[in-house]
C-alpha positions in Angstrom: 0.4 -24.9 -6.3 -2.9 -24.9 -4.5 -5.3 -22.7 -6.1 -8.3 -22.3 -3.4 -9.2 -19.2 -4.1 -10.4 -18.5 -0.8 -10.6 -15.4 0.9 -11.2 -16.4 4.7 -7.4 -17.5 6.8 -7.3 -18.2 10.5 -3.8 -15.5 10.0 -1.9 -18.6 11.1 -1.4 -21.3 8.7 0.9 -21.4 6.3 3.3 -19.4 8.2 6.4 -20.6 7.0 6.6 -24.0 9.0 8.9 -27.2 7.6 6.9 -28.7 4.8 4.1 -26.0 4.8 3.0 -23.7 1.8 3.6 -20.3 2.0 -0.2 -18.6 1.5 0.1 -15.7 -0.8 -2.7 -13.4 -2.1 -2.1 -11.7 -5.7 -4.9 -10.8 -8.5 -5.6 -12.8 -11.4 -4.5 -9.9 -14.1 -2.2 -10.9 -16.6 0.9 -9.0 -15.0 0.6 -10.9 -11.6 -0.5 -14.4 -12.9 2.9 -13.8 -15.7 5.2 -13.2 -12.8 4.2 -15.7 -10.6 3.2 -18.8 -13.0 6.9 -20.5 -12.8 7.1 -20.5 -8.8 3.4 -21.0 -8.5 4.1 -24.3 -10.8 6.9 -25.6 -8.5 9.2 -24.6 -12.0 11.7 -22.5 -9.5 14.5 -24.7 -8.0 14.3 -24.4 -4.5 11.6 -21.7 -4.0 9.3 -22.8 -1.7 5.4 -24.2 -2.1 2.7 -21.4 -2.8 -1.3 -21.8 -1.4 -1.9 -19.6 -3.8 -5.5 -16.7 -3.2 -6.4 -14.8 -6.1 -8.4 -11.8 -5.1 -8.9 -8.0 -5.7 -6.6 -5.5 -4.8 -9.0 -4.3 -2.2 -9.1 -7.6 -0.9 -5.6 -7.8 -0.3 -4.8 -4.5 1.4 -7.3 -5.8 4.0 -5.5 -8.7 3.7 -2.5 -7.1 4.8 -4.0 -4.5 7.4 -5.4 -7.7 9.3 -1.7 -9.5 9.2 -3.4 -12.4 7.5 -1.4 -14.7 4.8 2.7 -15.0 4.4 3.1 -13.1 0.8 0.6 -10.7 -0.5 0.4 -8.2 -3.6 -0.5 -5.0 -2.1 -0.8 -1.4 -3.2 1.8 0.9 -2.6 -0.3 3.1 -0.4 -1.4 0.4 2.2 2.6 0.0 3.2 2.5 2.7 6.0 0.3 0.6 7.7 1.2 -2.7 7.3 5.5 -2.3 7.4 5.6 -3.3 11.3 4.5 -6.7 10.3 5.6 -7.1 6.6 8.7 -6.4 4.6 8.9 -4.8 1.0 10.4 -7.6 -1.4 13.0 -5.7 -3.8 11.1 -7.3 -6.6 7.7 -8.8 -8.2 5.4 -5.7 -8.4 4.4 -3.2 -10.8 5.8 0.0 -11.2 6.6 1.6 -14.3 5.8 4.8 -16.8 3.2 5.3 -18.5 1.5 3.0 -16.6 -0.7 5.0 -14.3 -4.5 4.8 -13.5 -7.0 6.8 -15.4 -10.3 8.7 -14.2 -12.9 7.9 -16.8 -16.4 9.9 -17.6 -19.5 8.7 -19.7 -18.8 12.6 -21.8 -15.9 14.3 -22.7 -16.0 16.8 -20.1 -13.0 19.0 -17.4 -11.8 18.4 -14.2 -13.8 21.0 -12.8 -16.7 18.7 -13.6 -15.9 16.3 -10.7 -17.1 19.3 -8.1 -19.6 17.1 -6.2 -19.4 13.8 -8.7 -19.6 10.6 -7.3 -16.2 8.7 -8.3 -15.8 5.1 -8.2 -12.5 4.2 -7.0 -10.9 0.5 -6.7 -10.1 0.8 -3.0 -9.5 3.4 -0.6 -6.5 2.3 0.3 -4.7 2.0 -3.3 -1.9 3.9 -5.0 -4.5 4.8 -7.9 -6.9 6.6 -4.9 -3.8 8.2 -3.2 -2.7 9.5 -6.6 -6.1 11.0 -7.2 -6.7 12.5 -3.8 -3.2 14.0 -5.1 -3.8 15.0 -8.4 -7.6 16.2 -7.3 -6.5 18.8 -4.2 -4.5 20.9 -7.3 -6.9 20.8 -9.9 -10.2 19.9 -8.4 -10.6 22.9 -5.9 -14.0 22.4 -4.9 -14.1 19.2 -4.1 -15.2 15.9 -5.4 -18.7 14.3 -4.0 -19.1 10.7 -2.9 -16.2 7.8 -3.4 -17.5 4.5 -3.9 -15.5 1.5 -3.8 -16.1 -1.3 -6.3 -14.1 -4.0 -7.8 -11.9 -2.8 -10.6 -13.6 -4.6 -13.0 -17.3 -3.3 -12.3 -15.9 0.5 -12.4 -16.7 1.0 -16.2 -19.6 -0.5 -16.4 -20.7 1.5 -13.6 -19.8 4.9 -15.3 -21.4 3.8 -18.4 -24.6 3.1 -16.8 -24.3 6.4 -15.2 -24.4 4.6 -11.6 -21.6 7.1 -10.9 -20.0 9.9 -12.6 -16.7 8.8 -13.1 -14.4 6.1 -12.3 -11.0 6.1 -11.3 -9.8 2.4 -13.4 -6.3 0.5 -13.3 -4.9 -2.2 -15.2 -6.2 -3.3 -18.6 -8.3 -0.3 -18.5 -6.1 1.7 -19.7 -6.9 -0.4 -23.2 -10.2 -1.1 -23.2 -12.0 1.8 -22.1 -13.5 3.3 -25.3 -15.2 -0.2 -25.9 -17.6 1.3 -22.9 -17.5 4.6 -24.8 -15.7 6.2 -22.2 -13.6 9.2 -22.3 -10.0 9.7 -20.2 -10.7 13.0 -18.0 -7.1 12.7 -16.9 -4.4 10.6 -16.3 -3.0 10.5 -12.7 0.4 8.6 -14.2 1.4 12.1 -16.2 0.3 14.2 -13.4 2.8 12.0 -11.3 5.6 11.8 -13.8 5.1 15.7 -14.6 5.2 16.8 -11.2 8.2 14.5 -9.8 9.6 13.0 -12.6 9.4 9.9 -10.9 8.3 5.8 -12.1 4.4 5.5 -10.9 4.8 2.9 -7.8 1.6 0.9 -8.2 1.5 -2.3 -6.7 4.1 -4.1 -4.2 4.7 -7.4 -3.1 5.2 -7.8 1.2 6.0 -10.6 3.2 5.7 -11.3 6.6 8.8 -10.1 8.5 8.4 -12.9 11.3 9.7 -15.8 8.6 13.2 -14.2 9.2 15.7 -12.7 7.5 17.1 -15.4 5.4 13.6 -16.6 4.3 12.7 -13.3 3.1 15.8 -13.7 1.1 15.0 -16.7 -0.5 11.4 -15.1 -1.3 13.0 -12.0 -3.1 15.2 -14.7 -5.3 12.6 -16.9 -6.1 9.7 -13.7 -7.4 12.8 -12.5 -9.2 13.9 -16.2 -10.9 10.1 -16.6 -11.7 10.2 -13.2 -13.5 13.0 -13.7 -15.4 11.8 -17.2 -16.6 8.3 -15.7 -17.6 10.6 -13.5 -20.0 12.7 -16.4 -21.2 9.6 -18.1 -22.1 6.5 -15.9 -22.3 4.7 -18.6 -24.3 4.6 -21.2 -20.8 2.1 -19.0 -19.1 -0.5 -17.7 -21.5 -2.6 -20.9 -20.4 -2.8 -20.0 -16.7 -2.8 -16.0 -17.6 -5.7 -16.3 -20.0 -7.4 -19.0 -17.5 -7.5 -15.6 -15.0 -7.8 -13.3 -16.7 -11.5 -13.0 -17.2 -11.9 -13.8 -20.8 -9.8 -10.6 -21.8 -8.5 -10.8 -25.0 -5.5 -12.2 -25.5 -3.7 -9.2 -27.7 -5.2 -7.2 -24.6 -3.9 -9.4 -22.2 -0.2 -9.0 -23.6 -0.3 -5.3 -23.8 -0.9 -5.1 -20.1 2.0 -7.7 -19.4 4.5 -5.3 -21.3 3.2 -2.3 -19.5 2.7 -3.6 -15.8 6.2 -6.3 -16.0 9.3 -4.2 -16.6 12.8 -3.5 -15.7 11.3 -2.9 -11.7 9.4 -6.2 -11.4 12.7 -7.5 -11.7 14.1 -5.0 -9.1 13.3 -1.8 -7.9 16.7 -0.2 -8.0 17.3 3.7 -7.0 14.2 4.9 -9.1 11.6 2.7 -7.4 12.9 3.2 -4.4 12.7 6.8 -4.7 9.6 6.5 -6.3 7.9 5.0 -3.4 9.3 7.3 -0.9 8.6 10.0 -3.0 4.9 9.3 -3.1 4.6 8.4 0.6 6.5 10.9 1.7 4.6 13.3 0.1 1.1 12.0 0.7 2.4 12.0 4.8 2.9 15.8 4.3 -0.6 16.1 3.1 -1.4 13.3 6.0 -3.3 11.0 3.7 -1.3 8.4 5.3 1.1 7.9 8.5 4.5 8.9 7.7 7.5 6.4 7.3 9.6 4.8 10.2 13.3 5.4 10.0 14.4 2.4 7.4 10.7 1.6 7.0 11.5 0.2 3.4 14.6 -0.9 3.9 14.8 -4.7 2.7 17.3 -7.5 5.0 
């Protein structure tokens, strides 16, 4: 594993050559850095090297819109405009229940409250934003203010210093949010599951469609081997998850591994599948995004 950490790529290297590391581009929350640690250890027989990037979700759906790195984890709602170029792997992100992303307020307050509030958001292009911009069009009818874009870890700080009115918040969040005093002003998982009955598609896991058919194969088998040996031994990555994981606590840290890794990290199935076409498909009918290409998501 190489573990640069750096954001910049000439969108060349590493492109799947004899001998040369795949780059890939995940976060350093517990979920990604537990699904990845066996392959990003050279622990998967046969899997290929990894030139491994850790940044922000916001980060990587750039990533992605630019074509830049082999294997990123992506949001969901970044794949209508990155599928020409990249492939959705079967496996290896988060979707789940109960899982969704929650808009936070300094006071206990009502979702009329966020006519004209400034929201802090992760990234424009995320699942958690496409959700809200959902969720707010039924129950916000007046409109929200100003979005703001920050990194998901400054969002409740933010709203606690009253930089912004609320703040849409994923991952750990979810856990740790009345430690800032916050209150939960709704939850856009329930208003998803509620409404469709569907899994909450969160994040996905792409790769570049150019390494060819039998590559993206091999990718799909070694993100699902490395799941399934984070599960046979759960103890062999707390070292590199807590290393990441931005001295969260570890009981915290845990929580959001059995939340974010479930039976879809391991394979998307029917559900996820139906999940994410349910969401895209809808958010194309309220063109929030471009709509799907015939077999768009299909994988080789």
């Amino acid at each position: 594993m190489t573990g640069s950490g750096d954001d910049s790529t000439d969108g060349t290297s590493g492109a799947g050559g004899a001998g040369r590391p795949l780059r890939i581009a995940y976060s350093p929350c517990p979920n990604d850095t537990f699904v990845f640690h066996a392959w990003a250890h050279g622990l998967v027989p046969g899997a290929p090297e990894l030139d491994v990037t850790f940044a922000d979700i916001d980060v990587t759906n750039a990533m992605a819109e630019r074509g830049e790195l082999d294997v990123l984890k992506v949001s969901y709602a970044v794949l209508p405009w990155v599928l020409d170029e990249y492939a959705l792997l079967p496996c290896g992100g988060a979707l789940g229940r109960g899982c969704g992303p929650l808009v936070l307020t300094r006071e206990p307050g009502a979702e009329a409250d966020l006519n004209g509030a400034t929201v802090a958001v992760p990234s424009e292009r995320s699942t958690a934003y496409l959700l809200f911009r959902l969720w707010a069009a039924e129950r916000v009818p007046g409109g929200v203010g100003k979005i703001a874009v920050l990194p998901f870890h400054e969002i409740m700080p933010a709203v606690r210093d009253g930089r912004v009115d609320a703040g849409l918040v994923i991952h750990e969040a979810r856990f740790t949010y009345r430690d800032y005093g916050l209150h939960k002003l709704a939850d856009m998982g329930e208003y998803w599951e509620d409404t469709t009955g569907l899994p909450i598609p969160l994040g996905a896991i792409i790769a570049r469609r150019s390494l060819g058919a039998p590559a993206l194969r091999a990718l799909a088998e070694a993100a699902r081997t490395s799941v399934r040996m984070a599960w046979d031994d759960p103890v062999a990555s707390q070292p590199y998850v807590l290393e990441h994981a931005q001295e969260m606590d570890p009981s915290v840290a845990d929580r959001h591994i059995g939340l974010y890794v479930n039976e879809f990290t391991a394979g998307l199935g029917e559900s996820g599948y139906a999940a994410v076409r349910g969401l895209l498909t809808r958010a194309a009918a309220e063109e929030l995004v471009p709509p799907l290409g015939p077999g768009a998501l299909d994988f080789v």
